[in-house]
GUTORLO-282855 format. One record per residue: residue in three letters; z negated, y negated, x negated of N, C-alpha, C in turn. Coordinates in pm, whole numbers, plus 50000, padded with zeros to 5 digits. Each point is the difference from the previous one (the first is absolute). Layout:
ALAZYXZYXZYX
...
//
This chain:
UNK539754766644526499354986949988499844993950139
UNK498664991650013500174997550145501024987850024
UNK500024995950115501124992550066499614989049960
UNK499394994649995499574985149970500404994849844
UNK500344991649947500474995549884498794999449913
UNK500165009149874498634995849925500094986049931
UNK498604997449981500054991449882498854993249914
UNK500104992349944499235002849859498714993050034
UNK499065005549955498624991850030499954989749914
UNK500504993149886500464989849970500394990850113
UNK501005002550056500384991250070499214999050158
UNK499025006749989499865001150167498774985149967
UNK499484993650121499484990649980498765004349966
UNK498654990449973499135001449934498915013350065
UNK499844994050083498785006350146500475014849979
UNK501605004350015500295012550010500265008349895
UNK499504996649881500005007949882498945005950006
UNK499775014349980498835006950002498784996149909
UNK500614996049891498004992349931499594987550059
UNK501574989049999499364991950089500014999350104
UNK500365012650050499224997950172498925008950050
UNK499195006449889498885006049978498794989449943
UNK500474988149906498934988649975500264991650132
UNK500734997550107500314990650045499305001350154
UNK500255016350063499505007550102499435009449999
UNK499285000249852499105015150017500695011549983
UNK499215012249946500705012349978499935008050119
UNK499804995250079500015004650145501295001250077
UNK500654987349977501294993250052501155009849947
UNK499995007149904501065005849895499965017150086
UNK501254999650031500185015550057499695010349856
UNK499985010750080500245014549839501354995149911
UNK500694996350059501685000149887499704988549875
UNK499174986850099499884991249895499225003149898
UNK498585005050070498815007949896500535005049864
UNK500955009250072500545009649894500994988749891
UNK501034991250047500904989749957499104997049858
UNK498504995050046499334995849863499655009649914
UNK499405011550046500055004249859501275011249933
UNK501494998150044500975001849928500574987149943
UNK499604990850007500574990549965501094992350026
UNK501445008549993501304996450022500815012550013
UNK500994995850078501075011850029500894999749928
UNK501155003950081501475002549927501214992850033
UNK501225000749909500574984650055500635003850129
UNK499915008350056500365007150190498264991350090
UNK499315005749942498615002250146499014988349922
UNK499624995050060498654986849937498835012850005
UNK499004996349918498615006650003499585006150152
UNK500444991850080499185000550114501085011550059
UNK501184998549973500945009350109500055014149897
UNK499564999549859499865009349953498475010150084
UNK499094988249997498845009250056500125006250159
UNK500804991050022500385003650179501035013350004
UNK500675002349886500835012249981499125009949994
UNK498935000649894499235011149943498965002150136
UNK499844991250066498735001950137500995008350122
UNK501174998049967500825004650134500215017849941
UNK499585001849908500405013849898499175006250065
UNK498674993450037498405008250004499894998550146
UNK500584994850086500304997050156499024990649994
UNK499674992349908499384986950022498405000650026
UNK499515016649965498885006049968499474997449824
UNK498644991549989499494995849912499145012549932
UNK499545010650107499725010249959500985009249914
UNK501114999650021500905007549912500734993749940
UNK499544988349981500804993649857499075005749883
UNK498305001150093499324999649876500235013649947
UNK500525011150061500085013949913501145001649919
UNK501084982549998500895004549909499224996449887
UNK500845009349881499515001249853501174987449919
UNK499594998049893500674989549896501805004950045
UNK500015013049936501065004550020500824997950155
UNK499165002450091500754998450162500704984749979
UNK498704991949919500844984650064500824996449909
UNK500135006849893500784994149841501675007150093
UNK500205006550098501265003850087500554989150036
UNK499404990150039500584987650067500464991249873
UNK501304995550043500894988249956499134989949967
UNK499324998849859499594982850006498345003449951
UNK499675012150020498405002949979499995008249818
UNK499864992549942499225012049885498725005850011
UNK499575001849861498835007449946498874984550077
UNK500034990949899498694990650027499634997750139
UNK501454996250068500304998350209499205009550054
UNK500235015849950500005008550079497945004749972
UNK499854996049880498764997049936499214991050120
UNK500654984450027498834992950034500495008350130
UNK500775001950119499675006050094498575008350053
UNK500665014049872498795007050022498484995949987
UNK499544991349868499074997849992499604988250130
UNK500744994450073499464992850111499655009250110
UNK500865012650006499905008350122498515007849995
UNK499455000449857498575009749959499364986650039
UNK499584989149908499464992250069499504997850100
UNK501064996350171499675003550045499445010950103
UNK500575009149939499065015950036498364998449988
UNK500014997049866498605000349988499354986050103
UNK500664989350007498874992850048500024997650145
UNK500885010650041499775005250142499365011050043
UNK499785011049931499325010049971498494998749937
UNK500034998049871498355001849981499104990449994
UNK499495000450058498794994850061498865005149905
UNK499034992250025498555000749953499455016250082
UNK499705007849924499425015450039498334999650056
UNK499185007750063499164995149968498985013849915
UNK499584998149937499205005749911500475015349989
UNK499245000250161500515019950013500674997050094
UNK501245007649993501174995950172499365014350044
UNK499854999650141499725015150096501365005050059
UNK500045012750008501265008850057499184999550111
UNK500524995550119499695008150113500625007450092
UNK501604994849982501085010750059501514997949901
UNK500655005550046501655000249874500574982850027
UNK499754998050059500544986450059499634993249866
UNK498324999049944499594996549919500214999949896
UNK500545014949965500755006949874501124987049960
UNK500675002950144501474992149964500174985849981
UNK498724994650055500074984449962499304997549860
UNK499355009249924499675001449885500655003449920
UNK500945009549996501154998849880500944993550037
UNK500154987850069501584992250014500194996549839
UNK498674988349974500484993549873500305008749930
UNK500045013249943500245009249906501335006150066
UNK500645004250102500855010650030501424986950105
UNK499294993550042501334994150065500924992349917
UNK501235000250078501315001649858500085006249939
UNK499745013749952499705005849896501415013450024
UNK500924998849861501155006650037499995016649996
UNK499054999949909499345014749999498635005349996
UNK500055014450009498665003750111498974998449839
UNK498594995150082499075007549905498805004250108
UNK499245007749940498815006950040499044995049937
UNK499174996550113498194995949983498955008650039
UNK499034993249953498655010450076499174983449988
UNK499485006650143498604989450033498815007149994
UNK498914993949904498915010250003499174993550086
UNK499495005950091498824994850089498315008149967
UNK499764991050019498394998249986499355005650147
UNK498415005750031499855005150136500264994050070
UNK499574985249998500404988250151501644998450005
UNK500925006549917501404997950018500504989949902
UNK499484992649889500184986849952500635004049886
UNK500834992349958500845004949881499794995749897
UNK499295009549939499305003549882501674999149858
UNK501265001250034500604994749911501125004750111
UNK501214994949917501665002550013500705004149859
UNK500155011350012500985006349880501095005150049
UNK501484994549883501095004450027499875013849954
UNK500785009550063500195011949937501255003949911
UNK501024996250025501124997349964501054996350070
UNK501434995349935501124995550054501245004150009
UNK501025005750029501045008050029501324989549978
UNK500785006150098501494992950025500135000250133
UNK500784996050020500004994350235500125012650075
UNK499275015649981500405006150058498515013149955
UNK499174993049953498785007649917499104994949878
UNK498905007449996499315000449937499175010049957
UNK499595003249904498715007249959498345000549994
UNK499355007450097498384994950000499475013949954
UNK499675002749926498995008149921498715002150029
UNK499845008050040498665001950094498744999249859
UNK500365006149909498924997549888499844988449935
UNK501204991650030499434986449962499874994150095
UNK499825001850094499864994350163498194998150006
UNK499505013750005498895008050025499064994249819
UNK500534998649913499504995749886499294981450041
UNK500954997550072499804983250006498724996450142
UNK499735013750098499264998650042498705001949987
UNK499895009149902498665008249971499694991249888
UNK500964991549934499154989149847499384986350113
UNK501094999750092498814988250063499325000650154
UNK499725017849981499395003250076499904994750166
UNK501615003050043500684999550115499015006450085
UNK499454997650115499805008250126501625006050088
UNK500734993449992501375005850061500984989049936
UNK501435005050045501054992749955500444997450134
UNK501184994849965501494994550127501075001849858
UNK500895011250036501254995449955501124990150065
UNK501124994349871500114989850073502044996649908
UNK500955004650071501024997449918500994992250083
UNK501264998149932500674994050071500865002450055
UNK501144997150092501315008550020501304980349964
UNK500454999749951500524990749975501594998450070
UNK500305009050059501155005550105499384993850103
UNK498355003350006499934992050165500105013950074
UNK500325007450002499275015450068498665001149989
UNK499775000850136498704998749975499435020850057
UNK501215006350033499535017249961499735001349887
UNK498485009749990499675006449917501225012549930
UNK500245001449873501045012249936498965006150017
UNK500885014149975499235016549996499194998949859
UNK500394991749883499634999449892498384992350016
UNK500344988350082498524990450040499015011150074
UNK500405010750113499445005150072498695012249939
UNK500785005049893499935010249936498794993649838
UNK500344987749946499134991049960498484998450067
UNK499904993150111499285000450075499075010350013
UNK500095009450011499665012450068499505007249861
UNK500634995749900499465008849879498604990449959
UNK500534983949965498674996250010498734998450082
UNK500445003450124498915000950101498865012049967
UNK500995008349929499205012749961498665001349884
UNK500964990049936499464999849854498474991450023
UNK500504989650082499454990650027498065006150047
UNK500615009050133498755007850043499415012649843
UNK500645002649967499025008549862499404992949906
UNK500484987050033499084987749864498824994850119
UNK500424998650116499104993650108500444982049983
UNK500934996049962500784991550024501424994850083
UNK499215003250128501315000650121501164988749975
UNK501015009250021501094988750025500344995450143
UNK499404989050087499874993250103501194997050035
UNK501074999149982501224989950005501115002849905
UNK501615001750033500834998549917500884988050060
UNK499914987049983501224988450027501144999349948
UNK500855006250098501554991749921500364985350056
UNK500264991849868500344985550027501184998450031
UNK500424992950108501784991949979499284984950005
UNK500754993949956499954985750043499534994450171
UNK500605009150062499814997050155499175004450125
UNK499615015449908499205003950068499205012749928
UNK499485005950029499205017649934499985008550041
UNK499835013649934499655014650085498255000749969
UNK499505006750035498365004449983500435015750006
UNK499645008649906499955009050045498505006950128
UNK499434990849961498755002550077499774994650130
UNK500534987450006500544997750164500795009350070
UNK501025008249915500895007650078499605019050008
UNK498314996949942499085013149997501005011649930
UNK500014992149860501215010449963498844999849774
UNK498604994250047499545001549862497795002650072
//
């Protein structure tokens, strides 16, 4: 517990209670601990709301990004959080995911290098605790003619099926793809398994005449190209 004496947001004066000092100074004024203070409501008869949320932020090193990849279950661990607590958390942490993330698209988005790739699947792949596999179908000018998941795994793989891969390009008549998965470890090396993937659909890809341009692996922080690294 930290050094300082807790105590009850009841008693703290008006200004410094987190709702009323969110109507009083704006939601601006309110650090992450208080943010969080409101929507758990109340703590435990040890930690006030607020020193409860200041516990759970010191868990995540006070990274908002990895609070958001805990699950119901991660936060229902803490002293004082149930099911509904651990509920409004998460649903504030998607929230704002999304309304930091997606944005207005515009009609046709253009690939013009992996960079592009990767700022195009954030809203879909960041935070995301396990891997899935996409395909981007591009159109001749590069424009993405759709985004299909291919499927979803567990934190260490996935499955892409080249016949349902190659099926989803030829119904909406893909000029090329970009594969596109994730690594959720944050490795951003290609496995012998990704390498060997790659290389089979590249193949397939040229006997349909639907090149595969690109394989992206996503982390949160950064990407591989296999094609920047002249390895597709």
């Amino acid at each position: 517990m930290d050094s300082y004496t807790s105590i009850k947001i009841s008693l703290l004066s008006e200004e410094d209670r987190p709702r009323e000092k969110l109507l009083l100074k704006g939601k601006s004024s309110l650090s992450d601990a208080e943010l969080i203070a409101i929507l758990i409501g109340s703590g435990t008869k040890q930690l006030s709301a607020v020193d409860l949320a200041k516990h759970i932020l010191s868990k995540v090193n006070y990274n908002l990004a990895e609070l958001a990849r805990m699950s119901i279950a991660d936060l229902q661990k803490f002293k004082g959080i149930g099911e509904a607590k651990a509920i409004s958390i998460v649903a504030a942490m998607e929230l704002g995911r999304r309304r930091k993330l997606i944005t207005e698209q515009p009609k046709k988005v253009k690939i013009n290098s992996s960079a592009d790739v990767w700022h195009f699947m954030k809203p879909d792949l960041l935070d995301e605790s396990v891997e899935h596999f996409y395909i981007l179908l591009l159109n001749r000018n590069n424009q993405v003619i759709k985004k299909q998941l291919i499927s979803s795994g567990g934190t260490s793989g996935t499955v892409a099926d080249p016949k349902i891969i190659f099926k989803h390009a030829l119904d909406n008549l893909a000029c090329s793809i970009v594969l596109v998965h994730n690594h959720p470890s944050g490795n951003l090396k290609p496995s012998e398994q990704d390498r060997r993937l790659t290389n089979r659909l590249k193949e397939a890809g040229k006997n349909l005449e639907v090149p595969v341009i690109d394989h992206v692996i996503f982390t949160d922080l950064a990407y591989f190209s296999f094609a920047d690294e002249g390895l597709i």
